[in-house]
C-alpha positions in Angstrom: -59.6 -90.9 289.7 -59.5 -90.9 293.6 -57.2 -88.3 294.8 -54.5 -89.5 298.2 -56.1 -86.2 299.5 -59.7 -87.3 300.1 -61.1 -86.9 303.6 -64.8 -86.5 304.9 -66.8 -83.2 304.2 -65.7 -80.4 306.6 -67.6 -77.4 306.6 -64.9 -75.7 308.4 -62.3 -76.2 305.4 -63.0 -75.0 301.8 -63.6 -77.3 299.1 -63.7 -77.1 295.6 -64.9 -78.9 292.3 -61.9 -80.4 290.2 -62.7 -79.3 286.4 -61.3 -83.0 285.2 -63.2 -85.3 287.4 -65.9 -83.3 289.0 -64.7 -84.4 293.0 -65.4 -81.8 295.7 -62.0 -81.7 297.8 -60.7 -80.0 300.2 -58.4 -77.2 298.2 -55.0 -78.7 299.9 -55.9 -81.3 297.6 -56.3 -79.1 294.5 -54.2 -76.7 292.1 -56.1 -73.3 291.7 -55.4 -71.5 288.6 -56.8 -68.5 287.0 -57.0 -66.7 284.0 -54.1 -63.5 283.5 -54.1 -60.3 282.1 -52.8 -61.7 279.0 -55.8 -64.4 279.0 -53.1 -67.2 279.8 -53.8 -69.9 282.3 -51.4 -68.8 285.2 -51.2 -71.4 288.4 -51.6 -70.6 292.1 -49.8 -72.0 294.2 -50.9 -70.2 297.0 -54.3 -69.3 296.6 -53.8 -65.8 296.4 -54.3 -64.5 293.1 -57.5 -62.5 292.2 -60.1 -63.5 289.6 -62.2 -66.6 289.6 -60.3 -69.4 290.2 -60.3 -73.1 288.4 -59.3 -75.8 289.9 -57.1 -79.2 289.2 -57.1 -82.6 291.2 -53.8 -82.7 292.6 -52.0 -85.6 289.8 -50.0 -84.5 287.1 -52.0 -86.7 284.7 -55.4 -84.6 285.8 -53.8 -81.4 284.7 -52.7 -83.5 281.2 -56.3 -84.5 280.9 -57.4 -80.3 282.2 -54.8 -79.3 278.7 -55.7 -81.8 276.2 -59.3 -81.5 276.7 -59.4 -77.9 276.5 -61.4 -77.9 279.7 -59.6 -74.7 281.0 -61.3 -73.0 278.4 -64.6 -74.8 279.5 -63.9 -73.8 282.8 -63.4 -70.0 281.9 -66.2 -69.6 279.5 -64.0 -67.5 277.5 -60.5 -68.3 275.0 -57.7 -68.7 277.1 -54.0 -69.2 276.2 -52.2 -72.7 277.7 -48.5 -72.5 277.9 -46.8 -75.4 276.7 -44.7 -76.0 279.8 -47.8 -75.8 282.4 -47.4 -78.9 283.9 -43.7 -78.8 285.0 -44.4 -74.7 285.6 -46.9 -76.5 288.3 -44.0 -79.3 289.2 -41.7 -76.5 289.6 -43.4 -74.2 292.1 -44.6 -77.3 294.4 -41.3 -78.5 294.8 -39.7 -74.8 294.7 -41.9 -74.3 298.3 -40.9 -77.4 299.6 -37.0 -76.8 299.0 -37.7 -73.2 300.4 -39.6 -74.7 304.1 -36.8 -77.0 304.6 -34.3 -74.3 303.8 -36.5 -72.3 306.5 -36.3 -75.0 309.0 -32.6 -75.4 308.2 -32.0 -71.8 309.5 -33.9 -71.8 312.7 -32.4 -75.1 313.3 -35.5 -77.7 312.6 -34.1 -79.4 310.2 -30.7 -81.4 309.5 -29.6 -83.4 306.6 -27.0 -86.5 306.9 -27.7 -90.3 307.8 -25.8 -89.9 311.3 -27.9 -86.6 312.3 -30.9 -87.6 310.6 -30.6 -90.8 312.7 -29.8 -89.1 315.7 -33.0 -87.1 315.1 -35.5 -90.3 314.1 -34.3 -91.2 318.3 -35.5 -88.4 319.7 -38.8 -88.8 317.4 -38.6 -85.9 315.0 -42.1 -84.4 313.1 -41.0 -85.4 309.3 -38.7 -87.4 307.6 -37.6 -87.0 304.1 -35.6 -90.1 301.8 -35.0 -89.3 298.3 -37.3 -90.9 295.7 -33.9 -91.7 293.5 -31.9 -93.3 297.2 -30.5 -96.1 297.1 -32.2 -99.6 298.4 -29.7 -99.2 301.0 -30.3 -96.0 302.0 -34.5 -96.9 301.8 -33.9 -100.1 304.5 -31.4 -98.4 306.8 -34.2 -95.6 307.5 -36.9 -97.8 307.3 -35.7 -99.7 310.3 -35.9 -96.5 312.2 -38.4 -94.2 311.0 -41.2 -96.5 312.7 -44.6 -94.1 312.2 -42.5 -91.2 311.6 -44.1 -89.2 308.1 -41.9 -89.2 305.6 -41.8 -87.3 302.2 -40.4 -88.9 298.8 -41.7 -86.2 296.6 -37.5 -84.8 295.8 -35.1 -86.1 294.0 -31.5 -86.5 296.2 -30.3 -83.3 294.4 -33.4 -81.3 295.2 -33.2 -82.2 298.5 -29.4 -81.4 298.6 -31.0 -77.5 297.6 -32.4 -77.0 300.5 -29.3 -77.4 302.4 -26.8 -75.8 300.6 -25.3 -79.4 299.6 -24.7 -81.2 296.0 -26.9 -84.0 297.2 -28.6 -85.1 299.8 -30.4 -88.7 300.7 -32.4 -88.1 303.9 -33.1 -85.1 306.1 -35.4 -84.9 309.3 -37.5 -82.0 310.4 -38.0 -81.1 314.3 -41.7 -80.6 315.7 -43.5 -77.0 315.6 -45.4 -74.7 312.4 -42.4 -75.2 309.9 -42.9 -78.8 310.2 -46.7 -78.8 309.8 -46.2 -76.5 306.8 -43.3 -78.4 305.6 -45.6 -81.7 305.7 -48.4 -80.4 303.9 -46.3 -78.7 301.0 -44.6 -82.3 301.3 -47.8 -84.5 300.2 -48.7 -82.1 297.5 -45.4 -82.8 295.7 -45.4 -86.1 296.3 -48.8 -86.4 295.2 -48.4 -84.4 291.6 -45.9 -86.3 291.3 -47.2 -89.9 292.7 -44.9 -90.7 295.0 -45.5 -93.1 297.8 -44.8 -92.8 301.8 -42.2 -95.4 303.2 -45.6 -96.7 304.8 -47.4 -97.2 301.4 -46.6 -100.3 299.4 -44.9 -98.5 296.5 -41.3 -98.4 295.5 -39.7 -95.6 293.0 -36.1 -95.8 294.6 -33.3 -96.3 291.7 -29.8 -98.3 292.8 
């Protein structure tokens, strides 16, 4: 299973061997995991945990495969314990640092939510754009027509999205250029890609009406 991820060996950037499908990538395309105290299966987000870490290609159905398989067990040469709600744990922290960057970028005033600012901001050429994967067909065609080459994340739901910004909902928000952004993008294509959801410059469509 080829991973959205995949890019040409760089000995300057780590990569890692994917337990499922046996792929060296580079480890922004991965899930690390290791083994806790407890001898449970505990993800890593971050890639700062100690012990020897295991590693998952970046689609929830890889980490299915990693469970049903027992392959974490493989992996770890030893008994370990699964929980049974790994995968949305793993769903849950990817999107949980997503929310929290825009949130960040919200504060220092990098990031603004709202089809009238969000437009104003795809003028003036912003880093990253996010649309809600459940937005409206509306919604998807009025910032198609401006977002040109602009990146843009469909990894949250409207609500999730709305999180970040203190709101109920929210349908599109832009991010302004600089480290949050760059941060923000690559957190931003690791959702979207555990999740498999397209770029408004992929031929995929997952918005609801």
């Amino acid at each position: 299973m080829m991973i959205a991820f995949t890019e040409p060996m760089n000995t300057a950037k780590p990569f890692r061997r994917c337990i499922v499908s046996g792929e060296s990538y580079s480890t922004e395309a991965l899930v690390r995991f290791v083994v806790g105290p407890n001898s449970s299966v505990v993800p890593d987000i971050k890639c700062k945990l100690g012990g020897r870490g295991m590693w998952v290609g970046l689609k929830r159905e890889l980490l299915e495969v990693a469970i049903q398989q027992n392959l974490f067990r493989r992996a770890a040469k030893t008994n370990v314990k699964v929980r049974c709600d790994l995968v949305e744990l793993v769903d849950n922290q990817l999107c949980e640092r997503v929310i929290n960057g825009l949130s960040l970028a919200k504060k220092a005033g990098q990031a603004v939510c709202g089809y009238t600012k969000v437009s104003l901001a795809l003028k003036k050429k912003c880093a990253l754009l996010f649309l809600a994967c459940d937005a409206s067909e509306n919604a998807r065609s009025k910032v198609c027509s401006l977002a040109q080459s602009i990146p843009c994340m469909q990894g949250l739901t409207s609500n999730e999205l709305g999180t970040a910004f203190s709101k109920a909902n929210a349908v599109q928000a832009a991010v302004s250029g600089g480290g949050l952004a760059e941060l923000i993008k690559i957190d931003g294509h690791r959702l979207a890609e555990f999740r498999n959801k397209g770029s408004l410059h992929e031929d995929r469509h997952d918005a609801k009406i």
